[in-house]
C-alpha positions as CSV (number, residue, x, y, z in Angstrom):
1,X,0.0,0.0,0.0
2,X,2.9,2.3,-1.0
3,X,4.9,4.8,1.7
4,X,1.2,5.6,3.0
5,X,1.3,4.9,7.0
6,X,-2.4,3.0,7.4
7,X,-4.0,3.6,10.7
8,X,-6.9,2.4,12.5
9,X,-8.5,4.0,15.7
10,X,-10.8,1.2,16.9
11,X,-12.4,0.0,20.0
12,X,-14.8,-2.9,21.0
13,X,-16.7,0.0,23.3
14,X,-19.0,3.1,22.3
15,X,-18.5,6.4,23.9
16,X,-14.5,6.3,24.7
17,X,-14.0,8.7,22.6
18,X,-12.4,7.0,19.0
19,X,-13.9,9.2,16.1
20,X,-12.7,12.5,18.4
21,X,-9.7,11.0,18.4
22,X,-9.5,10.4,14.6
23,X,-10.6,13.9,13.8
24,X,-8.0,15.3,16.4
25,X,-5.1,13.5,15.3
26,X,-5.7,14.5,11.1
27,X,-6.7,18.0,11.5
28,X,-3.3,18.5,14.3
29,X,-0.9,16.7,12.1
30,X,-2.5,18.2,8.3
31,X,-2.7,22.1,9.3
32,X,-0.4,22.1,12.3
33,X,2.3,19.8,11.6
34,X,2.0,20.0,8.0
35,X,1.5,16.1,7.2
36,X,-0.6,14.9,4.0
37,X,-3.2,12.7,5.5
38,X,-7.0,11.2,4.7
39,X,-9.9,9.4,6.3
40,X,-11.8,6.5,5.0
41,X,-15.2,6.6,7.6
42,X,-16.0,2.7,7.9
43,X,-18.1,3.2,10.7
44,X,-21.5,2.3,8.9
45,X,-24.4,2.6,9.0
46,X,-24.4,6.1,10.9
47,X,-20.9,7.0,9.2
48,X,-20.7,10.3,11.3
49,X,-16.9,11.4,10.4
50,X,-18.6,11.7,6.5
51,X,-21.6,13.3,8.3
52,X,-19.3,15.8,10.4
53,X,-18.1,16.9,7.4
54,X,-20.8,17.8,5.4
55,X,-22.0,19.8,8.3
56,X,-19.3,21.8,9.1
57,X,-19.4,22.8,5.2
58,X,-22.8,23.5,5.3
59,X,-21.9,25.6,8.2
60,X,-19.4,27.7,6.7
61,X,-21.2,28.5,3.8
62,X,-23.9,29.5,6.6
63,X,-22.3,31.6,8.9
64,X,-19.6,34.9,8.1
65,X,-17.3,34.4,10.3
66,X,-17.0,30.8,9.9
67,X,-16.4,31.1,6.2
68,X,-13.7,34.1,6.6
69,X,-11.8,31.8,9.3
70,X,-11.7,29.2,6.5
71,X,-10.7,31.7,4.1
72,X,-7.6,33.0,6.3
73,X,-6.5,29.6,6.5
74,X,-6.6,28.6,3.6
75,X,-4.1,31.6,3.2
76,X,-2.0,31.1,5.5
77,X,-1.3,27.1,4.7
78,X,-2.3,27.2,1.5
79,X,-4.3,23.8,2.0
80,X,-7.8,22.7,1.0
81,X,-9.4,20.6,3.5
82,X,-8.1,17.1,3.6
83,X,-10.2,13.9,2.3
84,X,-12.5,12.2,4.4
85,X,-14.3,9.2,2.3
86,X,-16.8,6.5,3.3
87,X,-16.8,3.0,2.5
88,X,-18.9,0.1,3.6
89,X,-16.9,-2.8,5.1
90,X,-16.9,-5.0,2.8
91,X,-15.2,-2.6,0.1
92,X,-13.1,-0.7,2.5
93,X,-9.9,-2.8,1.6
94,X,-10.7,-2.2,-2.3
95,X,-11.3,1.4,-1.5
96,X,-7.9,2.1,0.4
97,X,-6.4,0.6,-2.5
98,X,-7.7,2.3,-5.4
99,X,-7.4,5.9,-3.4
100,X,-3.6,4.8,-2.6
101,X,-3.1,4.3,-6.3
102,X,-4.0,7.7,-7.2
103,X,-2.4,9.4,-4.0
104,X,-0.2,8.9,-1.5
105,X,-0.5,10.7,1.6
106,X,1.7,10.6,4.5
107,X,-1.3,8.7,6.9
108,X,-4.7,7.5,5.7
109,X,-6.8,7.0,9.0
110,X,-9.5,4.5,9.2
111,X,-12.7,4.7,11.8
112,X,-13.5,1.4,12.2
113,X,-17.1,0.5,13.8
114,X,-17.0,-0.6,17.9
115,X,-16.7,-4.3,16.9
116,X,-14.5,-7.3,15.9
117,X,-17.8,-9.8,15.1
118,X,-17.5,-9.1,11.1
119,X,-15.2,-11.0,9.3
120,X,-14.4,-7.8,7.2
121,X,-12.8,-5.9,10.4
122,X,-10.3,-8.5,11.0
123,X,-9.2,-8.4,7.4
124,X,-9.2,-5.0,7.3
125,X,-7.2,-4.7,10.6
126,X,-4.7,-7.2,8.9
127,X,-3.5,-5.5,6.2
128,X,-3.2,-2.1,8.1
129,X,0.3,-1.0,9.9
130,X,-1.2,0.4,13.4
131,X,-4.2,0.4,16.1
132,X,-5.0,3.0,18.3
133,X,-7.4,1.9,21.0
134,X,-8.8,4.8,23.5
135,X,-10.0,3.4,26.6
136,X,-11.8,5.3,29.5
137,X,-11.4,3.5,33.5
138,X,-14.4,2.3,33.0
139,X,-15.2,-1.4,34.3
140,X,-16.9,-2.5,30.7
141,X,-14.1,-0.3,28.4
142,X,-11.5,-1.7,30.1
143,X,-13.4,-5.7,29.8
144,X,-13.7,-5.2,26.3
145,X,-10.6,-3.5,25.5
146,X,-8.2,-5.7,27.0
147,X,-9.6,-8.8,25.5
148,X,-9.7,-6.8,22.0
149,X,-6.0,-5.9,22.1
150,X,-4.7,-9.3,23.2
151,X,-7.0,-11.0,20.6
152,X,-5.1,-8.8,18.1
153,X,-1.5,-9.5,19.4
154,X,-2.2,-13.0,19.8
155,X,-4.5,-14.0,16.2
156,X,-2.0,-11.0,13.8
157,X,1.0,-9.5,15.3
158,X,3.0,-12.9,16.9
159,X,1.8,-14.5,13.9
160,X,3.3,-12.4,11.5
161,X,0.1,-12.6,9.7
162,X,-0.7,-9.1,7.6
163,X,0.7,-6.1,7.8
164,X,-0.3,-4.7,11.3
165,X,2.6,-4.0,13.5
166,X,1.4,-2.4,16.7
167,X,-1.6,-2.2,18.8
168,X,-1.5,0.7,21.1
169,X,-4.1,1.4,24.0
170,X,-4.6,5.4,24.7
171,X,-5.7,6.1,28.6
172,X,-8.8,8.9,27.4
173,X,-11.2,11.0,29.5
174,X,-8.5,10.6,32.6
175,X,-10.2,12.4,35.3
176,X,-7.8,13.9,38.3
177,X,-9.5,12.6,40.8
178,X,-9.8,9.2,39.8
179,X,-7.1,7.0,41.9
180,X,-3.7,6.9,40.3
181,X,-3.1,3.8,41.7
182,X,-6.1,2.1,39.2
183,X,-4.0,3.0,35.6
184,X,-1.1,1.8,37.3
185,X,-2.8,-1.6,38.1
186,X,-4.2,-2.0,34.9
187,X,-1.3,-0.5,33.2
188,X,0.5,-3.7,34.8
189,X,-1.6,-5.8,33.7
190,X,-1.7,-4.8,30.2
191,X,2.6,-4.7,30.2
192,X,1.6,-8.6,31.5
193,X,-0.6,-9.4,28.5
194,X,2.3,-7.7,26.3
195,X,-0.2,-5.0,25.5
196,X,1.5,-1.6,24.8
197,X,-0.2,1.3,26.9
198,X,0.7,5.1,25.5
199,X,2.8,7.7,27.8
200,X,0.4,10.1,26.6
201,X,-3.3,10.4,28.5
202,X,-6.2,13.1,27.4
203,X,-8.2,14.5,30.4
204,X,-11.7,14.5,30.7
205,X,-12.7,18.0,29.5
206,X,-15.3,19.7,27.5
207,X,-13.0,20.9,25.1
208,X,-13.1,17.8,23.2
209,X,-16.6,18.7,22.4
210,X,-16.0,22.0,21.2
211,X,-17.0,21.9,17.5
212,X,-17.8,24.3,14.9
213,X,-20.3,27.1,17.0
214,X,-22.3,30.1,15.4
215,X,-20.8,32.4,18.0
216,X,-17.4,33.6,16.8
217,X,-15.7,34.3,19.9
218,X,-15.9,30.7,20.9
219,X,-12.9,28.9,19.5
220,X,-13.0,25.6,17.9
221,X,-11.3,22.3,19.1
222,X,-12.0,19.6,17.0
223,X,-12.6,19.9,13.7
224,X,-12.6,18.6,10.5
225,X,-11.9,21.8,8.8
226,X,-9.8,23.7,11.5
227,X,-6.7,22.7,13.8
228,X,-7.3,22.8,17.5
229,X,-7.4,26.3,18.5
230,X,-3.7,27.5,20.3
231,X,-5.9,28.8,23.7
232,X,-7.0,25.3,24.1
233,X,-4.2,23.3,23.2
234,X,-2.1,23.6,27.1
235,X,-2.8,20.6,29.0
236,X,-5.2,18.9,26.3
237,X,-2.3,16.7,25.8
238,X,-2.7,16.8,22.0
239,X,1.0,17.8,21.0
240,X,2.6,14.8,23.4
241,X,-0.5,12.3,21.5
242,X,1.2,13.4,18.2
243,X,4.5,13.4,19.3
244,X,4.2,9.5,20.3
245,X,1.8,9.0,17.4
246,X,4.8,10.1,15.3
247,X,7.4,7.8,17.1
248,X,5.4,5.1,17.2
249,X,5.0,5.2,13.3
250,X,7.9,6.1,12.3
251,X,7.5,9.7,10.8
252,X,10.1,12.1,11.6
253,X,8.2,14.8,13.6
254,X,8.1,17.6,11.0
């Protein structure tokens, strides 16, 4: 699948947070750190990356100062907003390949539904090169997670089978006054299970919901269309995510 660096963000549990995580991770690396990347939304029926999208460009068409904010950064990086495309399950494989044919951008990202029972997933987890699991301490996210990342380890990566080299789990919606003591147990159980847990953790905060809003002081956090905005980014723990989203797969942080 050329140079491209195929990623998945997938989880067996709804609600932990894996499309935010998708749509932070392309818009910080395409307009911040200048990366080429895509998204293929495979999380059908309700495909709501694809349906994010087509809102926040109905949006700025809508609303002034939505549309000039688009307008100044298209200026100032001189990029048009990077490709999100939907594909059904089945064709999602055939899809990646005929867009990888015609382009080749640093990451194509993948938003996989919250399930391994379809015989499609696994193959299409196969043939990709990383998996980034968010889990939240909660009893049924971690239950599921777990399972789901030594499953993966165990059926593709000590196998050799396919193409996937890691499986990464991502501690998200850390709340400070949950006991430290908790990650560290299940961070040693995980380390037990040869399950690699990320440095990197993202608090619980409302940020992450902060979308596209008709009120232009309010500044936008995730986005398909915008980067993070700079008064949110201190301790949202976005730059370290990239950082180690960079070292784990092997692009020189540009």
């Amino acid at each position: 699948m050329s140079n491209t660096i195929v990623v998945a963000v997938s989880s067996q549990k709804g609600g932990v947070g894996k499309s935010t995580l998708t749509v932070l991770l392309a818009s910080y690396l395409y307009y911040v750190k200048g990366y080429d990347v895509a998204v293929m939304d495979c999380d059908s029926p309700q495909h709501s990356l694809d349906g994010e999208r087509k809102r926040e460009l109905s949006d700025v068409r809508a609303i002034p100062h939505l549309s000039k904010m688009a307008d100044e950064l298209k200026e100032q990086t001189g990029k048009r907003p990077y490709a999100i495309m939907k594909a059904g399950l089945g064709e999602a494989l055939d899809k990646v390949q005929l867009y990888l044919d015609r382009y080749e951008p640093d990451f194509l990202f993948l938003d996989l539904p919250g399930t391994i029972n379809n015989v499609h997933i696994l193959n299409i987890i196969a043939n990709i090169h990383h998996v980034f699991c968010p889990m939240t301490a909660d009893k049924f996210a971690i239950e599921s997670t777990i399972p789901f990342c030594r499953y993966l380890n165990d059926r593709l990566i000590s196998t050799g089978l396919g193409n996937i080299k890691t499986v990464n789990v991502l501690w998200n919606m850390v709340d400070s006054r949950e006991r430290t003591d908790l990650y560290h147990a299940y961070d040693d159980l995980m380390e037990e299970y040869n399950i690699s847990v990320m440095k990197t953790t993202l608090p619980a905060s409302v940020r992450f919901r902060r979308g596209l809003n008709s009120k232009e002081k309010r500044p936008v956090f995730r986005s398909t269309l915008f980067p993070p905005d700079k008064s949110l980014i201190k301790n949202s723990g976005i730059e370290e995510l990239v950082a180690e989203f960079l070292a784990i797969t092997g692009k020189s942080d540009g």
